[in-house]
VEXDOMAR-598081 format. One record per atom (N, C-alpha, C): chain; atom name; x, y, z. Coordinates in nm, 3 decimals, always signed. Example, Ala and Ser with C-alpha at 12.3 -4.5 7.8 and 13.67 -1.06 7.14 Angstrom:
- chain,name,px,py,pz
- A,N,+1.319,-0.569,+0.780;
- A,CA,+1.230,-0.450,+0.780;
- A,C,+1.320,-0.330,+0.780;
- A,N,+1.285,-0.225,+0.708;
- A,CA,+1.367,-0.106,+0.714;
- A,C,+1.290,+0.003,+0.787;
! end
This chain:
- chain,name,px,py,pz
- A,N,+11.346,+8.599,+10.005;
- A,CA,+11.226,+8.678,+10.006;
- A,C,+11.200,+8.722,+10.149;
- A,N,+11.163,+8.849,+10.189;
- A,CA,+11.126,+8.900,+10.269;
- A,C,+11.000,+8.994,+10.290;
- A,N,+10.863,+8.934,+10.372;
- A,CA,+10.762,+8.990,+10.367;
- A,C,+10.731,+9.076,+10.455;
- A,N,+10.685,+9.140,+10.528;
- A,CA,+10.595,+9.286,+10.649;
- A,C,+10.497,+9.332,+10.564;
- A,N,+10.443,+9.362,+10.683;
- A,CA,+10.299,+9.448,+10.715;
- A,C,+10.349,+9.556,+10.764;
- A,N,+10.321,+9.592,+10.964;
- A,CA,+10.316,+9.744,+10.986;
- A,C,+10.423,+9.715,+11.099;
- A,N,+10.507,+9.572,+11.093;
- A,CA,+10.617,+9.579,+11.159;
- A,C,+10.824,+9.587,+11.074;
- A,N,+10.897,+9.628,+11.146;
- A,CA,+10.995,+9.601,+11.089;
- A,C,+11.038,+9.523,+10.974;
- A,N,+11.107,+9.582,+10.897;
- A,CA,+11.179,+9.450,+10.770;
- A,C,+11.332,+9.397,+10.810;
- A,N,+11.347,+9.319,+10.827;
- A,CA,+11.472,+9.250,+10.890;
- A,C,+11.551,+9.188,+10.731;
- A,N,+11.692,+9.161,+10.712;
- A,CA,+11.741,+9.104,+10.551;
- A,C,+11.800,+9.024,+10.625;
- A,N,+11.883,+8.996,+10.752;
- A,CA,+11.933,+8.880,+10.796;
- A,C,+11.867,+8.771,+10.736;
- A,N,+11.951,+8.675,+10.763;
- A,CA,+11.906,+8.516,+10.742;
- A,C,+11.800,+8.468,+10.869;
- A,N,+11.670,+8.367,+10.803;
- A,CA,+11.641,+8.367,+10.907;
- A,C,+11.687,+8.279,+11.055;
- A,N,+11.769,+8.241,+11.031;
- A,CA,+11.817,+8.225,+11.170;
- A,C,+11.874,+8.264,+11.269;
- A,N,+11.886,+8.443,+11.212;
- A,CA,+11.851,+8.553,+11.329;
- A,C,+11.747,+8.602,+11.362;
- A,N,+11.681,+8.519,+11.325;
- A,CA,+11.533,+8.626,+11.351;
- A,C,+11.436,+8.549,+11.426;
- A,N,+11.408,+8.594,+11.526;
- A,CA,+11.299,+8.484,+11.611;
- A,C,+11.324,+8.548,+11.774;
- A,N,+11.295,+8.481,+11.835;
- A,CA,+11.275,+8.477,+11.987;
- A,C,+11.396,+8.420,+12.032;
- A,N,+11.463,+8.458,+12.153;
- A,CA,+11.586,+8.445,+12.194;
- A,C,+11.772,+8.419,+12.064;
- A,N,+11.648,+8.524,+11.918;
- A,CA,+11.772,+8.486,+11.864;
- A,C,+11.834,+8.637,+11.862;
- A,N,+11.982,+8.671,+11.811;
- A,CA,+12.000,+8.788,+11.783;
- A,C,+12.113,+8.771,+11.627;
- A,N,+12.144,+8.890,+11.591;
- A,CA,+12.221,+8.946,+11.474;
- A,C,+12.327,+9.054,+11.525;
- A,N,+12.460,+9.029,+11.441;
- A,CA,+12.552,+9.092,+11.463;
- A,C,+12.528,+9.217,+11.340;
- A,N,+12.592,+9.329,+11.334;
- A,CA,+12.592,+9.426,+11.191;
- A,C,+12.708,+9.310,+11.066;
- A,N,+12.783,+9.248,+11.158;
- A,CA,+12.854,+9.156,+11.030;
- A,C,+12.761,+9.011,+10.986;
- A,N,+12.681,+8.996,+11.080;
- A,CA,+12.572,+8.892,+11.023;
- A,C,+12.448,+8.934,+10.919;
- A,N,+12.421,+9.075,+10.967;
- A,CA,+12.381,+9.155,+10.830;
- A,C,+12.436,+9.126,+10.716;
- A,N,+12.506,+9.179,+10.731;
- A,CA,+12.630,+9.196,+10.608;
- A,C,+12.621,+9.085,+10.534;
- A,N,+12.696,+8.948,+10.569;
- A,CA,+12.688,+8.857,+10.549;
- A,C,+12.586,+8.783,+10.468;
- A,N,+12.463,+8.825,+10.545;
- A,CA,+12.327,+8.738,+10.481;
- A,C,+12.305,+8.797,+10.323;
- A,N,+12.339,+8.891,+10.343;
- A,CA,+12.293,+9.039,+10.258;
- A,C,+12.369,+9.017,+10.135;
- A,N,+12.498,+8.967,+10.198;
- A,CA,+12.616,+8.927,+10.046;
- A,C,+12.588,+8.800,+9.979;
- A,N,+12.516,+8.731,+10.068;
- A,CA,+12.540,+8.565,+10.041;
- A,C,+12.378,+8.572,+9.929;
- A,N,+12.395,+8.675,+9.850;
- A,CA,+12.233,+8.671,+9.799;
- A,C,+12.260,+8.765,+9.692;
- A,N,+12.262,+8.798,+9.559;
- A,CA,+12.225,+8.848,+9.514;
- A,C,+12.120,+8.984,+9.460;
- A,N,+12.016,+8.894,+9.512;
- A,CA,+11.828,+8.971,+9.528;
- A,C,+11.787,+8.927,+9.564;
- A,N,+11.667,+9.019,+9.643;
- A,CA,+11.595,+8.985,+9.774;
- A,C,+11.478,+9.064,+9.720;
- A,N,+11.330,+8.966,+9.720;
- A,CA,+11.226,+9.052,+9.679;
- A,C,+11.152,+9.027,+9.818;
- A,N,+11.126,+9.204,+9.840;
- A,CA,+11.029,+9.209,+9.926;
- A,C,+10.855,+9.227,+9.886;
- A,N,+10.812,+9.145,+10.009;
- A,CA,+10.645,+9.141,+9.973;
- A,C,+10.595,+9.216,+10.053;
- A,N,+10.523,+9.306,+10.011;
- A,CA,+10.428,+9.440,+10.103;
- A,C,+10.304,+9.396,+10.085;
- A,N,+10.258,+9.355,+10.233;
- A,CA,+10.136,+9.309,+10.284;
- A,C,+10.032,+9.388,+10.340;
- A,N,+10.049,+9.515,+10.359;
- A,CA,+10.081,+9.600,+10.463;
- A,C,+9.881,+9.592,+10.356;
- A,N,+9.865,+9.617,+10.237;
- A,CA,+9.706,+9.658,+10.178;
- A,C,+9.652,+9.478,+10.109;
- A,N,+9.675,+9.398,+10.198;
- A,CA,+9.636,+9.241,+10.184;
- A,C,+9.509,+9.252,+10.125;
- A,N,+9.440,+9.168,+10.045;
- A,CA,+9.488,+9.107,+9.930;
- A,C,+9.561,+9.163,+9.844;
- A,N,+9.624,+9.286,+9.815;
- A,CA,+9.682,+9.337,+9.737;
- A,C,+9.826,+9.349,+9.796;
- A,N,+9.917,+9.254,+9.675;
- A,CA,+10.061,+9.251,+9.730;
- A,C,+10.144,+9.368,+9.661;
- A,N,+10.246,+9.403,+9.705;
- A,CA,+10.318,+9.480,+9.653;
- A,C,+10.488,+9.404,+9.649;
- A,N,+10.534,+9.299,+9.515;
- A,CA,+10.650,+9.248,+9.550;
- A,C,+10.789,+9.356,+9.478;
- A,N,+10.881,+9.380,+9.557;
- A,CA,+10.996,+9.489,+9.544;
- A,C,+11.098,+9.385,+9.535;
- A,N,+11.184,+9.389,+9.379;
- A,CA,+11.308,+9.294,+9.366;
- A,C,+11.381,+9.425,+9.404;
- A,N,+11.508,+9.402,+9.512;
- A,CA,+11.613,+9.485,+9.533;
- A,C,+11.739,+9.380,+9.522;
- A,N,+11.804,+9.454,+9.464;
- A,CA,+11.959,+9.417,+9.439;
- A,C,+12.037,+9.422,+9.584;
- A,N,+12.129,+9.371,+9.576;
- A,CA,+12.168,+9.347,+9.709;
- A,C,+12.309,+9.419,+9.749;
- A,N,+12.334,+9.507,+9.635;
- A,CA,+12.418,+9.601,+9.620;
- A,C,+12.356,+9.734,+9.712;
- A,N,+12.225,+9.730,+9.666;
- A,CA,+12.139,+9.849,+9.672;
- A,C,+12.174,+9.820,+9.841;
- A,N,+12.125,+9.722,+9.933;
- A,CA,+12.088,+9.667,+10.071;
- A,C,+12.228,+9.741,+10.155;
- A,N,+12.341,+9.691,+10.068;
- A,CA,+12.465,+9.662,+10.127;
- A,C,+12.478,+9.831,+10.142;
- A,N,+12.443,+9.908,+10.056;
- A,CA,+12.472,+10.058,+10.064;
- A,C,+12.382,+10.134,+10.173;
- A,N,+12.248,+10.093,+10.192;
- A,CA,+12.195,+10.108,+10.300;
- A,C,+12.248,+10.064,+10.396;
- A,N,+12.317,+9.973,+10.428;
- A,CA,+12.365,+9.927,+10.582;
- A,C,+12.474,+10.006,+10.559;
- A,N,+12.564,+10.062,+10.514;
- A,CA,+12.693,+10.149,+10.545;
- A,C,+12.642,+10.291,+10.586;
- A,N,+12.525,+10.286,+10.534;
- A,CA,+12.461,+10.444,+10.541;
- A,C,+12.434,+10.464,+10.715;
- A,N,+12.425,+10.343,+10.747;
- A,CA,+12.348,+10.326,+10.917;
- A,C,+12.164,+10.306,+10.881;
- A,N,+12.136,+10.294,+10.774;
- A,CA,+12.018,+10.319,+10.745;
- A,C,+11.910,+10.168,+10.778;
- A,N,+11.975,+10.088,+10.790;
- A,CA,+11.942,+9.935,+10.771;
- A,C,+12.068,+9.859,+10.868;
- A,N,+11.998,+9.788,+10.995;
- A,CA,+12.073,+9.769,+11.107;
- A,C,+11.996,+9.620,+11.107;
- A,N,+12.033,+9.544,+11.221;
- A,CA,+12.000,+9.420,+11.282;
- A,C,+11.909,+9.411,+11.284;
- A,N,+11.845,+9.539,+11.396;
- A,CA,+11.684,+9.567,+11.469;
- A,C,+11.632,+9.555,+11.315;
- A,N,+11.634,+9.598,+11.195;
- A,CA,+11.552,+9.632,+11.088;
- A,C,+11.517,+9.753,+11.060;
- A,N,+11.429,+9.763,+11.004;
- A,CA,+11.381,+9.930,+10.898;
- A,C,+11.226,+9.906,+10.941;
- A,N,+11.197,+10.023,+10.966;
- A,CA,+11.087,+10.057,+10.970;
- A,C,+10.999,+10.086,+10.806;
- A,N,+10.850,+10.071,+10.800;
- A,CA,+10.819,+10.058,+10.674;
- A,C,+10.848,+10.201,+10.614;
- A,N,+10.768,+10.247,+10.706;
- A,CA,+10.778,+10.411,+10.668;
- A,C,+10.930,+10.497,+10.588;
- A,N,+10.969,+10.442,+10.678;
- A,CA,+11.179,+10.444,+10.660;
- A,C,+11.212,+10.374,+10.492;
- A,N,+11.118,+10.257,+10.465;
- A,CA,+11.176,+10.191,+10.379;
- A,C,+11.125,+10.240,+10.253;
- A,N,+10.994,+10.283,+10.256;
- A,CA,+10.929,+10.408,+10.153;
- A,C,+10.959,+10.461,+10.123;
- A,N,+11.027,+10.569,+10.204;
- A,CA,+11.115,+10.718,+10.190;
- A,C,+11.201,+10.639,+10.132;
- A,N,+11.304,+10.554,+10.169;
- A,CA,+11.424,+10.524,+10.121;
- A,C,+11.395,+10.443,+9.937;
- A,N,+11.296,+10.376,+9.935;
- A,CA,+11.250,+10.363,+9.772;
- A,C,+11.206,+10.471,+9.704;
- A,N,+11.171,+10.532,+9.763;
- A,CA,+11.104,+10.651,+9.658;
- A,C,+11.229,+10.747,+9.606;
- A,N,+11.296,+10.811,+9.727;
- A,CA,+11.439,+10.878,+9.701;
- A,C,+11.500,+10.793,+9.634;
- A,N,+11.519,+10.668,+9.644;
- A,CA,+11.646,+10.619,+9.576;
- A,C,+11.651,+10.549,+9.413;
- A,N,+11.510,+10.531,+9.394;
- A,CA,+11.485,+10.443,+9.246;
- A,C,+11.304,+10.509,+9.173;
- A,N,+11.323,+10.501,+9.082;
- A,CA,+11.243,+10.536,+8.976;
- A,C,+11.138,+10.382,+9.014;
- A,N,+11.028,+10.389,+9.071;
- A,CA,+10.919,+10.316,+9.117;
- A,C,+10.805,+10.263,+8.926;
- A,N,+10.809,+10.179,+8.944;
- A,CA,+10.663,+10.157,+8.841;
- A,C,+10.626,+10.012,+8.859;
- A,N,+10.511,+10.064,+8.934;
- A,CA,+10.398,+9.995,+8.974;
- A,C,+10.271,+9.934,+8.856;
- A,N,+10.291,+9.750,+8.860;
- A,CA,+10.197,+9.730,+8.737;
- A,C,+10.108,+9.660,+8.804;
- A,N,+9.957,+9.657,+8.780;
- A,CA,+9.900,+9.540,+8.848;
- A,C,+9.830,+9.441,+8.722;
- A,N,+9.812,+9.318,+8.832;
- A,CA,+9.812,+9.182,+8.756;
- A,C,+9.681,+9.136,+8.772;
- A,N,+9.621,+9.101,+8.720;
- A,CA,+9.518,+9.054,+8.735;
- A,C,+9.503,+8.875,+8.682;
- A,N,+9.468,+8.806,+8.758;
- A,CA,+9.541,+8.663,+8.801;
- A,C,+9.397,+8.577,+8.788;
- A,N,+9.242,+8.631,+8.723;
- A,CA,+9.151,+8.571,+8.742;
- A,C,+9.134,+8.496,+8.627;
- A,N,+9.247,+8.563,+8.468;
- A,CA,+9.227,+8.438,+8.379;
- A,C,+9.330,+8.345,+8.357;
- A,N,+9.409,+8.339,+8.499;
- A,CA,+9.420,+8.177,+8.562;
- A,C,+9.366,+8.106,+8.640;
- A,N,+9.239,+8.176,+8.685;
- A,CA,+9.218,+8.026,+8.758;
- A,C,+9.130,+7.928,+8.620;
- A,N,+9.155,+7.866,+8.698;
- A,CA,+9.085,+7.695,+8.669;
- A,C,+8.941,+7.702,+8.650;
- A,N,+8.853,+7.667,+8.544;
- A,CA,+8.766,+7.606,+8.537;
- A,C,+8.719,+7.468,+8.529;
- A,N,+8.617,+7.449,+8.634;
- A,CA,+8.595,+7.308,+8.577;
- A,C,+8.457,+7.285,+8.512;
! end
């Protein structure tokens, strides 16, 4: 799972990702293969999540494209690139007749 707001989306593993760490384009790769699906969480309109299951086929074709690098994707970038690339449908949930009464 991979979450952002109004910074970069990174798919490496996270133990490229941090402060004095870095990523190769084959450590991309790598993380990217070693996974199936990767759902991203869009935080960006909190409390309201937006979670995106992507196939990791889909990821792997973006990184050959040059489209999806080490540095990451910009959100804006990653919009355009969902909207062009897949048929979107958006459901919302409403989660208040689970909570708990006591």
């Amino acid at each position: 799972m991979r979450c952002f707001n109004r910074n970069t989306i990174k798919f490496q593993k996270s133990k490229f990702i941090g402060s004095g760490r870095s990523a190769t384009a084959n450590d991309l790769i790598e993380s990217v293969e070693s996974v199936e699906r990767v759902v991203v969480v869009d935080l960006r309109r909190f409390p309201l999540l937006r979670f995106i299951p992507l196939d990791s086929k889909s990821l792997l074709k973006l990184i050959r494209l040059g489209k999806l690098t080490p540095s990451g994707i910009s959100p804006g970038r990653f919009d355009t690139w969902l909207a062009d690339s897949f048929s979107i449908t958006v459901q919302q949930v409403d989660l208040a007749p689970l909570a708990v009464e006591e």
